[in-house]
N, C-alpha and C positions, 0 to 999 in steps of 0.2 A: 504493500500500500504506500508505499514511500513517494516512489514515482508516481499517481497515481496522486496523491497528496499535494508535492510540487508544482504539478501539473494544474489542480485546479485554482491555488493557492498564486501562483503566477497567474491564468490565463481571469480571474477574479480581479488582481489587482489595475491589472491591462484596462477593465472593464469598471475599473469605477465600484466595485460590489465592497459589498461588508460580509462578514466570516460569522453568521448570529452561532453559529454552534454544528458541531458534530456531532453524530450520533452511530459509535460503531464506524461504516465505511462510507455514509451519507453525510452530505452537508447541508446545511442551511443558509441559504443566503439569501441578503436583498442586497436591492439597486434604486437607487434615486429615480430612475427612466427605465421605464418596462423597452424600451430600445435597446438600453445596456444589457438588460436581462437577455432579449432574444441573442443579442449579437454576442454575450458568454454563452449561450446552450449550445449555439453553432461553433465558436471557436475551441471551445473546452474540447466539442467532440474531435476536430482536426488535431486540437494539439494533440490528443491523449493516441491519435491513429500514429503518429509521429514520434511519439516518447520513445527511449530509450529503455525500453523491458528488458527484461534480464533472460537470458535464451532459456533457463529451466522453466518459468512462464510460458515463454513464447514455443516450446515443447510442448504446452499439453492444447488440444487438440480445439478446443475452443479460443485456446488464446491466438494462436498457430494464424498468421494472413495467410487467405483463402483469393482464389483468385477467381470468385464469383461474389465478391461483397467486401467493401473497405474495413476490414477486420483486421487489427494487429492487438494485441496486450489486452485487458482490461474491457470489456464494454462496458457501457454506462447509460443510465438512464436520468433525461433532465425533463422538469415541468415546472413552465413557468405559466403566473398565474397575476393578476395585478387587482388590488383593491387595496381597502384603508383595512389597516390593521391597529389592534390592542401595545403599545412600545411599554414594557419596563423594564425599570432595570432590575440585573441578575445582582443581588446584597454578594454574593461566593463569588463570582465572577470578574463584577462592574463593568462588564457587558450587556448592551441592549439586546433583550429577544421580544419577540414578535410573536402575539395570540391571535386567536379568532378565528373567523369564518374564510377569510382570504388565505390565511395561513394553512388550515386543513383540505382547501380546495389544492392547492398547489399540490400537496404532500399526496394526493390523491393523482394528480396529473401525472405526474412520472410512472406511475405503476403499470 
């Protein structure tokens, strides 16, 4: 997940986004401009076709580029979703996260 991590971590900051939290191998994020949102769901997916995997990854058979589908490393799923959401702040963190009904639609979009 390292690579994979870099990845979105850079191709996020490119794009203007904030890091609201992880969970596991998923992130959370917003963006000031549901523009920037689209245009990280697109870029995140190039960079991550272009990362640097590590070959014992790139061995097993779903990770493996197929030369019937732009497949290398990792696939990913992205769902972006735009409305007003609930902001406060995390007391453990001092980090902004994000509640509500826009928040649970997104998390449902990726699936």
């Amino acid at each position: 997940l390292k690579v994979h991590d870099k990845v979105m971590r850079e191709c996020l900051s490119s794009y203007d986004g904030y890091e609201v939290k992880t969970i596991g191998d998923s992130f959370m994020v917003a963006f000031e401009s549901t523009m920037n949102a689209v245009q990280f769901a697109l870029a995140v997916q190039e960079d991550l076709l272009h990362a640097a995997w590590p070959a014992n990854l790139l061995a097993c058979d779903r990770c493996a580029y197929t030369e019937d589908g732009p497949w290398c490393g990792l696939r990913v799923r992205v769902g972006v979703h735009c409305g007003k959401v609930d902001v406060q702040m995390n007391p453990l963190t001092g980090r902004y996260d994000y509640f509500g009904n826009t928040v649970n639609k997104a998390s449902r979009m990726e699936g």
